[in-house]
C-alpha positions in Angstrom: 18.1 -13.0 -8.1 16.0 -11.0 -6.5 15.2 -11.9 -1.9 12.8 -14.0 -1.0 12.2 -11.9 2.4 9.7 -9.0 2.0 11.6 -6.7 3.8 14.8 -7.4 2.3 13.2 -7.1 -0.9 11.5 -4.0 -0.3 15.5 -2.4 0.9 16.8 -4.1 -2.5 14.0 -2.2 -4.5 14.4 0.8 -3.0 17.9 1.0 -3.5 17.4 0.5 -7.2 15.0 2.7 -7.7 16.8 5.2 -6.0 20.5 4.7 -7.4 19.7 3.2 -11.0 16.1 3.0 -12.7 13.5 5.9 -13.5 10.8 3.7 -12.5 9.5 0.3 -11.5 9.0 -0.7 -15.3 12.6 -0.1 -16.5 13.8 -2.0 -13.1 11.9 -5.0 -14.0 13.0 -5.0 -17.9 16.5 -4.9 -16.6 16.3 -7.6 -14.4 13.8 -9.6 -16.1 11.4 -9.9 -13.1 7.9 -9.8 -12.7 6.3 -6.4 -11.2 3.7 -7.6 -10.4 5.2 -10.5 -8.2 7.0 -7.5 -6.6 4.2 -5.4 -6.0 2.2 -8.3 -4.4 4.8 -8.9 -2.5 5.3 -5.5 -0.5 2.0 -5.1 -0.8 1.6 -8.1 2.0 3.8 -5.8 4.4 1.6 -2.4 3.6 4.1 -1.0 1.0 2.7 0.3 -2.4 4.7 2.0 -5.6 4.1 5.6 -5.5 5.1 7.2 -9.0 6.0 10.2 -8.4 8.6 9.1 -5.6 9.6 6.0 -8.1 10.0 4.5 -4.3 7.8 2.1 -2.1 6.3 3.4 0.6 
């Protein structure tokens, strides 16, 4: 389960973008989420995927 709370999420993301997947598409096979439901959400608090730093910021 992923948070609710769009800045907790955008921590949680983060983290597992940085310590376990190559990109946002591998992260949400593995956890069987949405990314698009994640992208909306950060996008609601200015935060947008960038690629190349497979972070949001």
């Amino acid at each position: 389960m992923i948070p609710k709370d769009p800045v907790m999420l955008l921590s949680f993301v983060n983290l597992k973008l940085r310590d376990y997947y190559g990109n946002l598409e591998m992260l949400c096979e593995d956890l069987d989420i949405d990314a698009r439901e994640i992208v909306d959400k950060l996008s609601n608090i200015d935060y947008h995927y960038d690629k190349e730093k497979n972070q949001f910021v």
